[in-house]
C-alpha positions, -999 to 999 in steps of 0.1 A, spaced: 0 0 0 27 27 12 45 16 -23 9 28 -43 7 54 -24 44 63 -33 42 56 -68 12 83 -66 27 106 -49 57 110 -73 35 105 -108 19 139 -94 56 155 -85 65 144 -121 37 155 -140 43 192 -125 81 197 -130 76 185 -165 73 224 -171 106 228 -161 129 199 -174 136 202 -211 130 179 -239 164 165 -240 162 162 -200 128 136 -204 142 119 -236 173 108 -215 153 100 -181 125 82 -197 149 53 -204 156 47 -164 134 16 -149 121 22 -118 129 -8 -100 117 -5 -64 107 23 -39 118 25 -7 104 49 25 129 63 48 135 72 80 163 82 102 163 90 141 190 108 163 203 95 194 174 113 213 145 95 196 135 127 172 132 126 138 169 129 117 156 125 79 127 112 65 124 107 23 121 83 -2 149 66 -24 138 52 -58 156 27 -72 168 27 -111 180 6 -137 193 10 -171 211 -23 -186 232 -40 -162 239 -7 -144 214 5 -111 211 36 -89 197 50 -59 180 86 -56 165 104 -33 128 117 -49 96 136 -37 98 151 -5 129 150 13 130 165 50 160 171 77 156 180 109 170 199 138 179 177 167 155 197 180 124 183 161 121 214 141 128 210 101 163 217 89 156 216 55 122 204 32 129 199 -5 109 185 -33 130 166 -54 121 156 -92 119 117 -99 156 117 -104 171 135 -71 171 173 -85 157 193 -63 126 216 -75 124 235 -40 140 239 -11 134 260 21 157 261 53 150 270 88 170 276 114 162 255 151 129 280 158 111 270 126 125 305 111 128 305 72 160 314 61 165 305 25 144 292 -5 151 281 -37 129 274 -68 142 255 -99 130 273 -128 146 248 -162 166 217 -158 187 207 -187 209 179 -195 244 177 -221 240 140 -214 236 116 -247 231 86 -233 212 69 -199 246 57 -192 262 92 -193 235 105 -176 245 80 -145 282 83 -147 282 126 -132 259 153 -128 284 175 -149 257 172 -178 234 188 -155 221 224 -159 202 239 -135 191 273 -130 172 283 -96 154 316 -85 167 318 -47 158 342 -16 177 345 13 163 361 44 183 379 72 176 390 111 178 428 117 184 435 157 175 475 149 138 466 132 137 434 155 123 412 121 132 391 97 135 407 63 142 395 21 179 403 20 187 395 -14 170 373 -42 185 362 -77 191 334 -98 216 303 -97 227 286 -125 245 250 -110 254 275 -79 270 302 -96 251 336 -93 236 352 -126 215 378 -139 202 407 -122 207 398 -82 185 421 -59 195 437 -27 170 449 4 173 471 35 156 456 66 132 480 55 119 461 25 133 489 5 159 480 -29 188 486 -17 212 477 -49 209 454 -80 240 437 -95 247 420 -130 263 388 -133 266 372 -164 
């Protein structure tokens, strides 16, 4: 049942990031087998929740691999969450937000296209140096004087790497700068 469920779970994921992976991205990844599904969880020492995900598991001849797909959460020893992401059916992640141990939103990140170089299934699983990804992010900081937490800066990543126009705020909410990376 929790398989079914999975399966469900990710053919929705799947059918929405479809509007950002390119052709050439699907072409390559429709050839991976989905071979099993498997739910996981990880504790600390204290009993509270470490990680809890699920791992797919590919093949594509004689070859196999494991990734981590749909939601994907860490947490603070704490029990607060660390980190949620949504991950595509082939361990890219489509979003990610990160707290810090009061439940406190301190970054987010949206994957806007996903693009492969890869020509083969069996490239594809070698590296992820085929991989282009470009991400819209938003960090958040803490100002003492305003006593809030504010948009700090926002931009786009393309495989980490700043680009474009980047955006700059006061605590204020106010634009402070904008810078051009190429």
């Amino acid at each position: 049942m929790k398989i079914k469920i999975t399966l469900a779970i990710l053919f929705c994921i799947t059918r929405i990031t479809f509007g950002q992976q390119t052709s050439a991205y699907k072409e390559i990844t429709n050839q991976l087998i989905v071979v099993d599904t498997i739910h996981v969880e990880k504790k600390f020492k204290n009993g509270t929740l470490k990680e809890k995900g699920t791992i797919i598991n590919y093949a594509y001849g004689t070859r196999s691999l494991e990734l981590y797909a749909g939601e994907l959460t860490y947490y603070h020893n704490n029990g607060e969450i660390q980190v949620k992401r949504v991950l595509d059916s082939y361990g890219t992640t489509l979003t990610a937000k990160q707290y810090n141990r009061k439940g406190v939103l301190l970054s987010e990140t949206e994957v806007i296209k996903i693009d492969t170089k890869a020509k083969s299934p069996k490239e594809f699983l070698d590296h992820e140096k085929h991989l282009m990804v470009r991400k819209r992010y938003k960090y958040y900081d803490y100002s003492f004087k305003m006593n809030k937490w504010y948009l700090k800066k926002e931009g786009d990543l393309v495989n980490g790497v700043k680009s474009g126009i980047w955006k700059f705020y006061t605590a204020d909410g106010k634009l402070k700068k904008e810078k051009t990376y190429l």
